[in-house]
N, C-alpha and C positions, 0 to 999 in steps of 0.2 A: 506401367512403372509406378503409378499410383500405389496402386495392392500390392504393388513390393513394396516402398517403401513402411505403409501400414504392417507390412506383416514384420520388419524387420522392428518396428517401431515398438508391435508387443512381444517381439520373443525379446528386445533389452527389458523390458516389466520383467520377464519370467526369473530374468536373472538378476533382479536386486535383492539387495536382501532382505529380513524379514522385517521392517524399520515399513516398510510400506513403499508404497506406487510415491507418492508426493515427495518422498524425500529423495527420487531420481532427478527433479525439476529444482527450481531455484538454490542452487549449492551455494549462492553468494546471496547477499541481500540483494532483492532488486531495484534497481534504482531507475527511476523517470520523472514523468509529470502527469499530474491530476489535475481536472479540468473545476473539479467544484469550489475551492477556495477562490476560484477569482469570477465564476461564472455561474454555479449554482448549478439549477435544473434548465437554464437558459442558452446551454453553450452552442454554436451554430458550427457548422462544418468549417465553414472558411476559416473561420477560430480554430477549430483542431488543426486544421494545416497549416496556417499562421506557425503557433506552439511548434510542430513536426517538423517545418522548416528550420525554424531558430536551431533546435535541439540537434537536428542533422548536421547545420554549421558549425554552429558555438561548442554543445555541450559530447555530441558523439563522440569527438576524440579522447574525452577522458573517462566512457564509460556510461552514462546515459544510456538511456534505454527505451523504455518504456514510455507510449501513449495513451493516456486510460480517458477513455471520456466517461465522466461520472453520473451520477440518477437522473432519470426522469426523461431519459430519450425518447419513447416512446410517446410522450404528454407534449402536447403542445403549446408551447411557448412562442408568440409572434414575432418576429423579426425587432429587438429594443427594447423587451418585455423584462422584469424583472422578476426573482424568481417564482413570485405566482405564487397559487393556494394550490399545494398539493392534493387536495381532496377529492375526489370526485362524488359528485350526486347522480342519486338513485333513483329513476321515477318511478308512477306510480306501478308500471308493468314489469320492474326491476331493473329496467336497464338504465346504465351508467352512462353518465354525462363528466365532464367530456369524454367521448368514448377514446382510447388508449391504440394504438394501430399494433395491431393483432391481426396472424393468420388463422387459418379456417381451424388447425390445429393447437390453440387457445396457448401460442408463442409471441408474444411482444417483439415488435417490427420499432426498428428508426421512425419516429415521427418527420416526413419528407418533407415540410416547410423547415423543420431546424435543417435535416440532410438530406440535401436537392437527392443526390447520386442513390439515395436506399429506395426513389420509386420504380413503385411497378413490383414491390417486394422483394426487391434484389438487399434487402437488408442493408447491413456493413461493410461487404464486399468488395467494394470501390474502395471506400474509405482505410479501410486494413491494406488492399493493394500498394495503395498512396504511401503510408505509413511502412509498409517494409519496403516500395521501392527506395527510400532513402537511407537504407540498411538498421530501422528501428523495429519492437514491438506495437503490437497495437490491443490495447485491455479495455475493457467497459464495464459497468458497473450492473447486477442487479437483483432484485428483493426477493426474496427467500419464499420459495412458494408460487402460486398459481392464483391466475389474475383473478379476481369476483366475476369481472364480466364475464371471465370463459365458464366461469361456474354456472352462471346466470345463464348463459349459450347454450351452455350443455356440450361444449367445446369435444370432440373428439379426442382421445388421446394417443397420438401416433405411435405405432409401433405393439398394440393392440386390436384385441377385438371385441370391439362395440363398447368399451369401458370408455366412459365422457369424465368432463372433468370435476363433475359434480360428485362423479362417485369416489374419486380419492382425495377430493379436500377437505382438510379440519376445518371446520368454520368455528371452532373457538380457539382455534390459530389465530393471531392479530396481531399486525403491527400496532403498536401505540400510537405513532404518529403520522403513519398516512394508511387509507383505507384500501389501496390498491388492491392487496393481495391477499389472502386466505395462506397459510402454513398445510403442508404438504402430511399424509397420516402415509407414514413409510412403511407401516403394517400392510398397507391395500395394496389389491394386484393393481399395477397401471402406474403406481406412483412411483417407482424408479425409473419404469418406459416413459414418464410427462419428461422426469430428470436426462433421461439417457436422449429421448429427442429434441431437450433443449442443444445439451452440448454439440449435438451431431451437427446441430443448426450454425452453433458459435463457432464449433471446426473449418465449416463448411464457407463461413465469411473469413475465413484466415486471423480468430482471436488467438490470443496465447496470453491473455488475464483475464480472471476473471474478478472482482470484486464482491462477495455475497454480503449485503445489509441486512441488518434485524435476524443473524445468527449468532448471535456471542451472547447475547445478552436480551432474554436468558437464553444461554446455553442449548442450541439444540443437535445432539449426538448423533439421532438416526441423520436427520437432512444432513449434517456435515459431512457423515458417513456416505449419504444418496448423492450428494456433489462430489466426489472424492470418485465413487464409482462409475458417477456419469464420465469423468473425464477419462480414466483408468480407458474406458470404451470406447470413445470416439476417436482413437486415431491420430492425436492429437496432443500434444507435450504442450497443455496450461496451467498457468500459475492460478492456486485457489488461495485468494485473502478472504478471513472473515473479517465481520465488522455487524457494528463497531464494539468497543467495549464497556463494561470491563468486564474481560473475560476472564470466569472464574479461572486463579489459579490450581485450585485441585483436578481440572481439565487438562493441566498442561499438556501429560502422555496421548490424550486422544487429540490436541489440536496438533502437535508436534507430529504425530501420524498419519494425520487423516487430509491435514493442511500444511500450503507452504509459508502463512504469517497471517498474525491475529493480532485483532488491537486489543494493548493492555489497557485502554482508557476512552473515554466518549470521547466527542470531537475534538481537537485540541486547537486554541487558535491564540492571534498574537497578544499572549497575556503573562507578564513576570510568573503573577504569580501560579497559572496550568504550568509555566515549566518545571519550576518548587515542585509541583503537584508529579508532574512524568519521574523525577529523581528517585521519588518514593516507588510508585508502579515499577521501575524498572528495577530496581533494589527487590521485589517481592517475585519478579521473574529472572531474577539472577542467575546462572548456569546454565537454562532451558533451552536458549539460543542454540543453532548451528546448521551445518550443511539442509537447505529443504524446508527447515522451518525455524521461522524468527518471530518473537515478539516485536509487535509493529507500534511504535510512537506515535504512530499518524503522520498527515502528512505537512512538510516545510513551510512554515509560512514566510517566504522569505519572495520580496518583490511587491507585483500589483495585484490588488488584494481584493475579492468584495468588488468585483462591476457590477454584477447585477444580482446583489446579494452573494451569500446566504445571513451575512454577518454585519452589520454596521454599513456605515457608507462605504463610496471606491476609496482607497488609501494604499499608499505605500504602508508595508507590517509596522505596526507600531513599537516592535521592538529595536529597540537603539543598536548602534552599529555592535558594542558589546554584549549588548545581548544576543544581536544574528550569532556571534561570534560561538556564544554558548552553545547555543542552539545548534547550529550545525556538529559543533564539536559534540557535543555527548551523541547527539543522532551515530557519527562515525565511530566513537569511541566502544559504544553500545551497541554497533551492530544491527541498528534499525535499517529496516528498508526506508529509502528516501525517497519520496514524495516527492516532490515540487510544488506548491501549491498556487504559485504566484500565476502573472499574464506574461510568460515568456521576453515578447518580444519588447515588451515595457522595460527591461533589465535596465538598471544604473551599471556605472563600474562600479558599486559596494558589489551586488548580487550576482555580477558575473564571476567578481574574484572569489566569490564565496563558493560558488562553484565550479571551478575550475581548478584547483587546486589537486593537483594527479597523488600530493604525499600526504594529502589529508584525504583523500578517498577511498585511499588503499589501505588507511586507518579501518575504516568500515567493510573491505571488498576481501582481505586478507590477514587482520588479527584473528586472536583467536581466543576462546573464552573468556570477556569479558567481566572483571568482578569490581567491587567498589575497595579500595582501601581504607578510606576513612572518609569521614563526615563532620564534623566538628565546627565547633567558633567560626562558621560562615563560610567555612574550607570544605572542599569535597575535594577528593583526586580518588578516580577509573586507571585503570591499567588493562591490557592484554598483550599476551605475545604476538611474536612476529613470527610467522608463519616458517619454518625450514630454519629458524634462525634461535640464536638466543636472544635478543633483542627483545625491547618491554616496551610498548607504546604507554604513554602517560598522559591524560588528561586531568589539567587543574584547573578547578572552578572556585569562582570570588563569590560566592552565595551570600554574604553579610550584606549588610547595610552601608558598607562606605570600603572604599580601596585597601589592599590587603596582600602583602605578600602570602605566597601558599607554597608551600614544600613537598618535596616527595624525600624519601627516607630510605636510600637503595637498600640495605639492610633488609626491610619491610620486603622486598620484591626480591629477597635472597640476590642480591649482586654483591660481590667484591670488586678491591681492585679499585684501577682507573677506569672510568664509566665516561665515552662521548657521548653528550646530548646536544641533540638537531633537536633545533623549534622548527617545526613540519607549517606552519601557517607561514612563518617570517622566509624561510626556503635558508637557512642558514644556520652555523654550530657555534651554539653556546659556549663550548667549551669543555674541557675534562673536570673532571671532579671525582672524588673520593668517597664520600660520605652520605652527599645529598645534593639536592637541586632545590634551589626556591626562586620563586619569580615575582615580580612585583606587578598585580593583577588588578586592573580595574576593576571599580564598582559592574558587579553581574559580568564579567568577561571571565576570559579562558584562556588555557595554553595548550597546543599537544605538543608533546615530545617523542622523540623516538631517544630510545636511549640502549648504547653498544659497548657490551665490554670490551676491553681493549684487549685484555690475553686470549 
């Protein structure tokens, strides 16, 4: 049954069209939760199941999805640790301290004091079980390339013969900011068989995300390419995020092809003024968006924040309730895939209403081509259509420095006529109008509309 489903799995490849294998998978943004905004490189299983529970109860009925445990699974963090010196040292015989828990096959394993359930090298397999028996996804995050120790090992490379892992790493490949990995030479025989027995690995635990770090920036084509075809192989329908950014726009065509979402920006987290900064980014990847591949925001920092790092102390977002309000709204307006980044089960009622809301999700899960109308005197307003509909979603943003009504200009959105507009956050109708809509918008808050002509 297995090998059928497999076989039926790549004859639907055969028949997409020519847009690529990636844009068969994520047709909508996807939307879940990431474990690093609030936990770092520290997060412990019981914590992922925590998070999977909440989202199973609370958030699954309106679409939720996705469990991504984020870097450094493999590296060992003690039970209360914070998120620690990524680094690892080198001794004098080259071998790496702390060593990283790695198969014979130079494939990074769960580190089993974070994830009781991955010993004995059963991986993630438990944990993905756990994660779809409560009818979610389950994603993980990891870095671009092949570990130094396996280089150092001389690591075998599955799915060859006698080719180690020494022979197909760049070693002037480098992350900048952790030493982990070596960058992959896609040119070498071996080095898509390292790629294609990683995925077989991830299939094989039941993932369906993956997260690749230290590929956007700078830009790397062939590996994006070499992920893109590991997955196409294994079997296996997973979502490929790059990260982080900023990933060149003149890239767009090949991440839109090769990936299901990239991030337009470095990390982003609870700060006025990075959202100012995202309005920009998003304005420069304007129209790119759609079915498979989305410009990625990053992820929500909406909740509890920073336990054990990466960012400042533990804290609820610093962002004020009208700011969350922006926040989320452009995410949906925009068509960003949504993150979560907060500690789930920590929710207030601000952070649950924030997400829960089934007419502002659908903002994000079924408009369509998102663009900016204007920008001006501290005003911004997003529009996109409603899907099967003539209908125009409308997002008004207060970006000045003090409270501010903002208007939208039906005209500008080609409407005539009598136009009903629903404020999609408040769940109620505004009323009819002719000409235009204007709202009276707190300092950094938001509106979405949905707005229906009447003939």
């Amino acid at each position: 049954m297995k090998k059928l489903n497999i076989i039926l799995f790549l004859f639907s490849i055969a028949l997409l069209n020519t847009k690529g294998f990636a844009q068969s998978i994520a047709v909508t943004p996807p939307i879940g939760w990431n474990s690093y905004n609030c936990f770092g490189s520290a997060v412990h299983e019981d914590e992922v199941k925590a998070n999977t529970d909440y989202m199973a109860t609370y958030l699954k009925p309106y679409g939720w999805q996705y469990i991504v445990v984020d870097f450094l699974w493999s590296y060992d963090n003690p039970p209360g640790s914070n998120i620690g010196n990524p680094f690892q040292l080198r001794l004098p015989d080259g071998a790496y301290v702390p060593w990283l828990t790695m198969d014979k096959w130079g494939r990074l394993l769960p580190q089993p004091n974070k994830f009781p359930s991955s010993f004995g090298g059963k991986g993630f397999k438990s944990l993905a079980d756990y994660v779809h028996s409560k009818g979610l996804k389950f994603g993980i995050h990891v870095m671009r390339g092949i570990p130094r120790q396996a280089y150092w090992a001389k690591s075998p490379v599955k799915g060859t013969n006698g080719i180690t892992a020494d022979m197909v790493a760049d070693t002037n490949s480098k992350c900048p900011w952790m030493n982990h990995m070596y960058g992959l030479d896609m040119k070498k025989n071996g080095a898509q068989q390292y790629l294609n027995s990683l995925l077989d690995l991830y299939a094989s635990w039941g993932v369906d995300f993956i997260k690749v770090d230290d590929l956007s920036r700078p830009y790397s084509n062939a590996e994006v390419e070499g992920y893109s075809k590991a997955i196409a192989q294994c079997g296996r329908p997973i979502v490929l995020s790059l990260s982080p950014g900023e990933t060149p726009v003149k890239e767009a065509s090949h991440a839109s092809k090769y990936a299901n979402m990239w991030r337009m920006a470095d990390d982003f987290w609870d700060n006025w003024k990075e959202i100012l900064h995202m309005f920009d980014y998003a304005k420069n990847w304007e129209g790119v968006g759609g079915p498979g591949h989305w410009p990625d925001c990053d992820m929500l920092q909406i909740g509890k924040l920073s336990k054990r790092g990466p960012v400042g102390n533990e804290r609820y977002s610093r962002f004020t309730a009208d700011e969350l309000y922006t926040h989320m709204s452009f995410w949906c307006i925009y068509r960003s895939p949504l993150m979560l980044g907060g500690n789930l089960p920590e929710n207030r009622e601000l952070e649950l209403k924030l997400m829960t809301n089934d007419e502002v999700l659908a903002v994000n899960q079924k408009g369509v081509d998102p663009r900016q109308l204007y920008k001006k005197n501290g005003a911004m307003v997003w529009f996109s259509h409603v899907n099967g509909t003539k209908d125009i979603y409308v997002g008004l943003f207060n970006i000045g420095d003090s409270d501010q009504p903002v208007n939208v200009d039906f005209s500008a959105l080609g409407l005539k006529g009598k136009i009903r507009v629903r404020d999609l956050w408040k769940k109620k109708e505004a009323g009819q109008f002719t000409r235009g809509y204007q709202q009276d918008i707190h300092l950094h808050g938001a509106a979405l509309l949905r707005l229906s002509p009447e003939n």
